[in-house]
C-alpha positions in Angstrom: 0.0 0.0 0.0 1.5 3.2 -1.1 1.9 5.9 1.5 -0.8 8.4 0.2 -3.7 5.5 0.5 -2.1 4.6 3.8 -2.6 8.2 4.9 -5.9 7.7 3.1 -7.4 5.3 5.1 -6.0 6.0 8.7 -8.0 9.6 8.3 -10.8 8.1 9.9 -8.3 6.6 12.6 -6.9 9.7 13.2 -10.5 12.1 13.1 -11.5 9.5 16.2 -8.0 10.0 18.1 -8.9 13.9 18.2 -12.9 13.3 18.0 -13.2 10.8 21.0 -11.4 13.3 23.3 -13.1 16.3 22.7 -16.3 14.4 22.7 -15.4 13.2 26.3 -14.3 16.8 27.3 -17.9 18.1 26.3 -19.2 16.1 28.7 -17.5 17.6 31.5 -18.4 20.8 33.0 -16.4 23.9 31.7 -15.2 25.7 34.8 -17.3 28.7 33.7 -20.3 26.4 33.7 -19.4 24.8 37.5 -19.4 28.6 38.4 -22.5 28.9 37.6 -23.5 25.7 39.2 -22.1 26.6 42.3 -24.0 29.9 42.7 -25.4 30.8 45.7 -28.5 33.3 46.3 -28.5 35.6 48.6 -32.2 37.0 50.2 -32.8 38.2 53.6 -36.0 39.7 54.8 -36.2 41.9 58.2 -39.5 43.8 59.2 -39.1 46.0 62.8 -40.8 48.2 64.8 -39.3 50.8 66.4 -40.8 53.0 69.4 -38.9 56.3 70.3 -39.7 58.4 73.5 -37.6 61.3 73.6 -38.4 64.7 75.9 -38.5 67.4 73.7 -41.0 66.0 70.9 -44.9 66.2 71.5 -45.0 62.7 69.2 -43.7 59.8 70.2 -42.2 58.2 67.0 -43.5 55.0 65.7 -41.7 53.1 63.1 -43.0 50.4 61.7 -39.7 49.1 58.4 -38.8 46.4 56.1 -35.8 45.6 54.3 -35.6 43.0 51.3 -32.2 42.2 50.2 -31.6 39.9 47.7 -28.3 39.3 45.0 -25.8 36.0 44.3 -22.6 34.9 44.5 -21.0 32.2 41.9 -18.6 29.4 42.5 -15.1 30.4 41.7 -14.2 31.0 37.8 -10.3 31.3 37.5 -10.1 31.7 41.5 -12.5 34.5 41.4 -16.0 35.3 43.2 -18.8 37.3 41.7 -21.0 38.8 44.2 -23.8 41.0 43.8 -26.6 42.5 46.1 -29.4 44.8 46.7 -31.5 46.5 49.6 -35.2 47.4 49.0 -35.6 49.7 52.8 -39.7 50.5 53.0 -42.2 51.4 55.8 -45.8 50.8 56.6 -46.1 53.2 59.5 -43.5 56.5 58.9 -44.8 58.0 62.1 -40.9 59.2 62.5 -38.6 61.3 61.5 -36.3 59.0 58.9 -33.8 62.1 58.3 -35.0 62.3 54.4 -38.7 62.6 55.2 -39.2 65.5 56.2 -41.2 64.5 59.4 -39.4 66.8 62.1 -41.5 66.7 64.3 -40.9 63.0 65.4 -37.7 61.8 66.8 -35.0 60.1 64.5 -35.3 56.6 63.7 -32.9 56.6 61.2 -34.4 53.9 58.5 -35.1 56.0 55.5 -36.4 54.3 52.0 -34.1 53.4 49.4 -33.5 50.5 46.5 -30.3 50.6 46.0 -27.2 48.8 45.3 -25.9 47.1 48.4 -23.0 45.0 47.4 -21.2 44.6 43.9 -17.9 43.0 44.4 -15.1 40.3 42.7 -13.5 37.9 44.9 -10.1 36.2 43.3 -7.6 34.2 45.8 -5.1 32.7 42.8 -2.1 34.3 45.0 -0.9 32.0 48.1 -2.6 32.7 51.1 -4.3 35.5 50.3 -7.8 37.4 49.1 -7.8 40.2 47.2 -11.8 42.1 47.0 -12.6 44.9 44.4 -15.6 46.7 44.4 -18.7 47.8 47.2 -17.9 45.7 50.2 -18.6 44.7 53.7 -15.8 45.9 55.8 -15.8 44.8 59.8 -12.4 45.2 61.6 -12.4 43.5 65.3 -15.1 44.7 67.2 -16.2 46.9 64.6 -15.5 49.4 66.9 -13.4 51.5 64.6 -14.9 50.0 61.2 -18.1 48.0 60.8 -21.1 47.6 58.8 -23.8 49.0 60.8 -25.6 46.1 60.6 -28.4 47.2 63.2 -29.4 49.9 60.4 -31.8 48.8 57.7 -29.6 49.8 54.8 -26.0 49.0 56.5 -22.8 50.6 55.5 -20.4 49.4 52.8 -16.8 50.2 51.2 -15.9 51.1 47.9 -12.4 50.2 47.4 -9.7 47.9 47.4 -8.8 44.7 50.2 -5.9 42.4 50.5 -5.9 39.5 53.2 -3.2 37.8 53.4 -1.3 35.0 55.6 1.1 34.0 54.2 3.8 34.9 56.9 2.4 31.9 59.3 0.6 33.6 61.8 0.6 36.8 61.2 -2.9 38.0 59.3 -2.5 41.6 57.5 -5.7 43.0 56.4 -5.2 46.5 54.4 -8.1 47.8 52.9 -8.2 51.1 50.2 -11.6 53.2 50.3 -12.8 55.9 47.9 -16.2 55.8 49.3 -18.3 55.4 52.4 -21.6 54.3 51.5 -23.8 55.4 54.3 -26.7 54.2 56.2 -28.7 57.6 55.2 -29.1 56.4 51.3 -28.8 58.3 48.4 -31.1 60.7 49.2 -29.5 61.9 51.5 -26.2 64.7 51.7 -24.9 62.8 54.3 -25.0 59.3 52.5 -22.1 58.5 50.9 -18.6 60.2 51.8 -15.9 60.3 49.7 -12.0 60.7 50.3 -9.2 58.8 50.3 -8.7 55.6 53.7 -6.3 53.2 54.2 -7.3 51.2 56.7 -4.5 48.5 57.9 -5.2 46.0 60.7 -2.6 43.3 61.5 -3.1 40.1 63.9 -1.2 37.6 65.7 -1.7 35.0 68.4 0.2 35.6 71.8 0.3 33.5 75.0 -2.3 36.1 76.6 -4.8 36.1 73.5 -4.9 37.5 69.9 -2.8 40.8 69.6 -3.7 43.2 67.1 -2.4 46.6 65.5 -4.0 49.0 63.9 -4.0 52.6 61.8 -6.6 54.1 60.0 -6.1 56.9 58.2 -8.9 59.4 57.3 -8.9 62.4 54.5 -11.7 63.0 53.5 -13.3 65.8 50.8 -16.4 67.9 51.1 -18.5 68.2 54.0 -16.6 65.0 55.6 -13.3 66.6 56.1 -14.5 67.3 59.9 -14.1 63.6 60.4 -10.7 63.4 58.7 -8.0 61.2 61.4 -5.2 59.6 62.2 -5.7 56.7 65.0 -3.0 54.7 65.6 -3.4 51.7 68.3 -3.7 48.1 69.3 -5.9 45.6 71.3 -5.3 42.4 72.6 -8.3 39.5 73.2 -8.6 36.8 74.8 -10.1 33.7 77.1 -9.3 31.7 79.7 -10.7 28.1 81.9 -10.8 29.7 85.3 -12.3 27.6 87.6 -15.6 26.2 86.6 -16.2 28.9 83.4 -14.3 30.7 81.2 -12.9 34.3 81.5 -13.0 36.4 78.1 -11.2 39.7 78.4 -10.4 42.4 75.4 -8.0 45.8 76.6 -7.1 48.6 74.0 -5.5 51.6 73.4 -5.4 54.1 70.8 -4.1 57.5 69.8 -6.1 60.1 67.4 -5.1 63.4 66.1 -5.4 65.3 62.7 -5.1 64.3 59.5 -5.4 65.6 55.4 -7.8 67.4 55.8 -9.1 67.9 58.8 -9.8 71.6 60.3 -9.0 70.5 63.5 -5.5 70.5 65.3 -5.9 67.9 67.9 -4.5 64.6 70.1 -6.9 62.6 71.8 -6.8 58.9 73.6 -9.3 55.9 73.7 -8.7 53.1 76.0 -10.8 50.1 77.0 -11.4 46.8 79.2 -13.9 44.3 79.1 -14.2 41.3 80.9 -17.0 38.8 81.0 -17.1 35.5 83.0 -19.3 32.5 81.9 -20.3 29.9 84.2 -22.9 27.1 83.4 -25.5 29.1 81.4 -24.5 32.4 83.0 -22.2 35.3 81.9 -21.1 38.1 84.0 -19.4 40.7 82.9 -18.5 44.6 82.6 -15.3 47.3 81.7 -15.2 50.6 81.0 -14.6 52.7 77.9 -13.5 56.0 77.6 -12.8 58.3 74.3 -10.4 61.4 75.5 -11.8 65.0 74.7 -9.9 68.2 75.3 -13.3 71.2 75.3 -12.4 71.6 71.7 -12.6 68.3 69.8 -12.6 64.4 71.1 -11.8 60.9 70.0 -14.2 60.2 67.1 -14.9 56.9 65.4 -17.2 57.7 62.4 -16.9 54.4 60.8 -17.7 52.2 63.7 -20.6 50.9 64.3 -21.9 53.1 67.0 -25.0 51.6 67.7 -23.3 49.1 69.2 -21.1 51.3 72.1 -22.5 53.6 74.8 -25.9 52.4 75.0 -28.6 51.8 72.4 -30.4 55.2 72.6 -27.8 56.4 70.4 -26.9 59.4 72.6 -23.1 59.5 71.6 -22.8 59.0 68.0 -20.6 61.6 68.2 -18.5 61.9 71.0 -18.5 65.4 72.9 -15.9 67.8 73.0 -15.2 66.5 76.7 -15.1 63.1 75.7 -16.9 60.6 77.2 -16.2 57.6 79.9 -18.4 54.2 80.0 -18.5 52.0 83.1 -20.8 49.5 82.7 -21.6 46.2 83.9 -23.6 43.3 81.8 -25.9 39.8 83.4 -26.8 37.6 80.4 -28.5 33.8 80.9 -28.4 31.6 77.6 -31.9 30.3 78.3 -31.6 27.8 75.5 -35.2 25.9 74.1 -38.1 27.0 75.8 -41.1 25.7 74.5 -41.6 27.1 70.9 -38.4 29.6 71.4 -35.2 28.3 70.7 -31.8 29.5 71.3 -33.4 31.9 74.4 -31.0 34.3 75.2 -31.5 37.1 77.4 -29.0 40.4 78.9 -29.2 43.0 80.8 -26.3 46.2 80.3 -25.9 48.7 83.3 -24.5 52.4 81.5 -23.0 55.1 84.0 -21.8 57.8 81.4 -19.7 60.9 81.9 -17.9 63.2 80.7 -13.6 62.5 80.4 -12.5 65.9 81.6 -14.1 68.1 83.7 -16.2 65.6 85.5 -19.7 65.7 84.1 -21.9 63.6 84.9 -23.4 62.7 81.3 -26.5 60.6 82.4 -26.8 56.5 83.0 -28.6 54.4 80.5 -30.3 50.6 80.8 -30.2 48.1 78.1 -32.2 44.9 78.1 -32.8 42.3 75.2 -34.3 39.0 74.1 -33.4 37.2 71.3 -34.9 33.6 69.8 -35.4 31.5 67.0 -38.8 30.6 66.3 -38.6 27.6 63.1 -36.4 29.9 60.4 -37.1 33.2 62.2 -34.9 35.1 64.4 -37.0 37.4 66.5 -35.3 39.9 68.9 -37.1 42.1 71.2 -35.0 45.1 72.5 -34.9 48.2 74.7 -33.3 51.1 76.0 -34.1 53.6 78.3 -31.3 56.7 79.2 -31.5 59.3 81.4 -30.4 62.3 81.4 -28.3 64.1 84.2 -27.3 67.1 82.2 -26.3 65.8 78.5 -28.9 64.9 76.1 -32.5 64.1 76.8 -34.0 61.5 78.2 -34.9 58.9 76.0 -36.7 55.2 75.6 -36.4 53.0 72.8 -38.3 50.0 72.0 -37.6 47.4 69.0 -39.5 44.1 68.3 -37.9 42.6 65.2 -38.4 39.7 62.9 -35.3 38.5 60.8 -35.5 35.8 57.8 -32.2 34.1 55.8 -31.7 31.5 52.8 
């Protein structure tokens, strides 16, 4: 047989050879199409009422809100994460003032409408021990008491910007984080909801014999109408737990430094320090620590990206910290209750708020926190309140919540 017929007639050998593999290959899943597979949804429905009492207002306000929020997130395509997300923030009863509603004459609850973009973000992790996240993010740092979400709010706050997580030095976690905007809890509506400006945020961990020792600096310059909040802080916290006796003792200290920065108007140094400690024994936690953000009569320790709602009580009296600073002692009783009945997951806590001022030595006013939370089937439901009074700063103020949270 002559070499072209050979040729000839192994064609249909060799069509098969690249045939039979390709064939094979289309019956596997691309890796764009096991992305797709692997995509999660993301929905969340929350509806809350929200009673305000505050001397001052001839109306009570009465708040009755609901937030949808709904998106996805793929599998990984090339190491990388697509996430997207929205909020849909509504009432039923806007007896309130929502800060874009124009209802003055009610106190703040500060839930205003808005369907908006939420999250819209790319996750990759091809580089060793590390995640790199473009795009409108969640951002919590520690406690959050620095930079969090807000996640009691409605519509909570997200990052635009740029972070790297890495760990690829054992140990040692560094978490830096680029921001060009803050997207606010106020919505678009709002002047105040989205600041913009340039923050580096960098947060680095590592374990110790005494507990998990961080550092920190955040560094704040921002443009416009935000420049007032523009900062340096510079610090460092170390957290921890230990068996002592029949429980367990958790304890968190810090300390940090905060003076001007960019663009600030301000020329100023101020200190925060803090120390917690809670003791849990059979179903029982005691607990308590004071907190204290320095002021000087011209401008104090400010931490506008925290989320506030969770420090100095829950009436919300020291979202921004007076020029005299201010000093926490407080003391906490909480009793995990477990499943009683239809509830499950009981737990219940009681916080005891002295407030004051840093320097000078005003007394502020002292505030009482008290909260249930359960699950009932696929429902979280949290009942909540606050009550502060006033001894010379502020008014005084109760606040009641009964909520109703629902997750995929």
């Amino acid at each position: 047989m002559s070499a072209t017929k050979y040729a000839v007639s192994a064609l249909p050998f060799i069509a098969l050879a690249f045939v039979s593999p390709i064939a094979a290959a289309q019956d596997e899943p691309t890796a764009f199409e096991t992305a797709l597979a692997e995509t999660k949804p993301i929905f969340q429905a929350r509806l809350r009422y929200e009673g305000v009492d505050q001397t001052g207002f001839a109306n009570d306000a009465d708040a009755l809100t609901y937030r949808f929020r709904a998106g996805f997130e793929t599998g990984a395509f090339f190491d990388t994460k697509f996430l997207l997300e929205f909020d849909h923030i509504d009432d039923l009863v806007d007896d309130f003032n929502s800060t874009t509603n124009g209802n003055t004459a009610f106190p703040v609850v500060a839930d205003p409408q808005a369907t908006e973009l939420n999250r819209l973000q790319l996750t990759n992790t091809s580089l060793p021990d590390t995640t790199v996240t473009l795009g409108r993010q969640r951002i919590i740092l520690d406690d959050s008491r620095f930079v969090g979400n807000v996640g009691w709010r409605q519509n909570e706050q997200t990052f635009d910007g740029l972070r790297v997580q890495n760990q690829s030095l054992g140990e040692l976690k560094l978490d830096v984080s680029y921001v060009k905007q803050v997207n606010r809890i106020f919505g678009d509506e709002s002047a105040a909801g989205r600041w913009e400006g340039d923050i580096t945020l960098v947060n680095a961990s590592h374990p110790t014999p005494l507990g998990n020792l961080t550092g920190f600096a955040y560094f704040l310059d921002m443009d416009g109408a935000a420049t007032g909040v523009s900062s340096q802080t510079l610090g460092a916290r170390l957290n921890g737990s230990e068996e002592l006796g029949e429980g367990r003792l958790a304890y968190a200290v810090s300390y940090a430094n905060q003076t001007d920065y960019g663009s600030s108007p301000f020329d100023y140094s101020a200190d925060y320090y803090t120390l917690d400690a809670r003791y849990t024994v059979n179903s029982f936690t005691f607990g308590g620590g004071i907190e204290t953000l320095g002021g000087d009569a011209q401008r104090a320790f400010q931490t506008p990206l925290a989320t506030l709602h969770k420090f100095q009580g829950w009436s919300d009296k020291f979202l921004v910290t007076p020029v005299n600073g201010v000093e926490d002692i407080y003391a906490t009783l909480a009793y995990r209750a477990g499943d009683v009945g239809f509830l499950n997951a009981l737990n219940l806590s009681a916080t005891y708020h002295d407030l004051s001022a840093d320097v000078g030595g005003m007394d502020y006013g002292s505030e009482l926190d008290l909260v249930a939370s359960a699950r009932v089937g696929d429902v979280n439901v949290t009942l909540k309140f606050a009550d502060y009074s006033s001894d010379g700063f502020a008014t005084d103020t109760s606040k009641l919540w009964i909520q109703f949270d629902f997750a995929l």
